[in-house]
C-alpha positions in Angstrom: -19.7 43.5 22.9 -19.0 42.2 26.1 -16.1 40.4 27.4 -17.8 37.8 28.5 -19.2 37.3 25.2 -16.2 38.0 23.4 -14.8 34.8 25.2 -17.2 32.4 24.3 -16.9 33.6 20.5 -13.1 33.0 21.1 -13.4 29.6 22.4 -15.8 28.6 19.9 -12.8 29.7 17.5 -10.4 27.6 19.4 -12.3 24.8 19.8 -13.0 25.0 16.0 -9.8 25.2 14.9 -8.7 22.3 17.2 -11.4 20.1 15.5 -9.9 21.2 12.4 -6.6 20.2 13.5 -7.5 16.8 14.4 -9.4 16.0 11.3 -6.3 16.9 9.7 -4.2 14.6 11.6 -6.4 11.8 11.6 -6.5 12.3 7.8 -2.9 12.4 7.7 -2.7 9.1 10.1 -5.0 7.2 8.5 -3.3 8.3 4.7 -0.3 6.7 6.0 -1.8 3.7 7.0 -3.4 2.9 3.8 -0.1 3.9 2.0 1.6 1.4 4.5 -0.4 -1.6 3.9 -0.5 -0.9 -0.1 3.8 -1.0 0.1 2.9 -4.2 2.1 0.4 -5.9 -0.1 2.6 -5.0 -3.2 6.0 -6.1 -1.6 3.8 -9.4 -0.6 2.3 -9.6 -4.4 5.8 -9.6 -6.1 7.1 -12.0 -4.0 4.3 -14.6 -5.0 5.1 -13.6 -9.0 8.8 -14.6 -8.0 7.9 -17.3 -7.0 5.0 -18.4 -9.4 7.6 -17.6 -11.5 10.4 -20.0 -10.3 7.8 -22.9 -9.7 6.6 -22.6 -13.7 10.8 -22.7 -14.7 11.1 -25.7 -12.7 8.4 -27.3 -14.4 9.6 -26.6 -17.7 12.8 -27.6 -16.7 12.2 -31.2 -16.5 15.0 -32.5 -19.7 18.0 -30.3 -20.1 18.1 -31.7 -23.5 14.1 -31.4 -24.1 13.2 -29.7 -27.6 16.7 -28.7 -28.3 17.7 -31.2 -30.9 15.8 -33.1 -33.6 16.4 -36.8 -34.3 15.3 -37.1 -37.8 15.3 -40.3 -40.0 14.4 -40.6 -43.6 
């Protein structure tokens, strides 16, 4: 084989395994991202179940008395 030959076979291994390497750090990147914004959108979604469920006690918590005691007459 001859050198010059054996250089482009080498570069073409190079060049493939720096293709490979990218893919693989985009991949990574853009796995991190998408873990990133679900930590976001879940932080953001409890939140709004806090307070969904802080508006519903303050609407049940009209009468401090409400439905704790019976008046009763015979």
């Amino acid at each position: 084989m001859s050198i010059k030959k054996e250089y482009s076979q080498s570069n073409k291994e190079v060049t493939s395994m720096n293709a490979i390497q990218l893919q693989q750090a985009v991949t990574i990147s853009l796995t991190k991202q998408v873990q990133e914004t679900a930590q976001a959108q879940a932080a953001t979604m409890l939140e709004d179940f806090a307070k969904t469920q802080q508006n519903i006690q303050a609407a049940q918590a009209g009468h401090p008395t409400l439905g704790k005691v019976l008046d009763v007459k015979i």
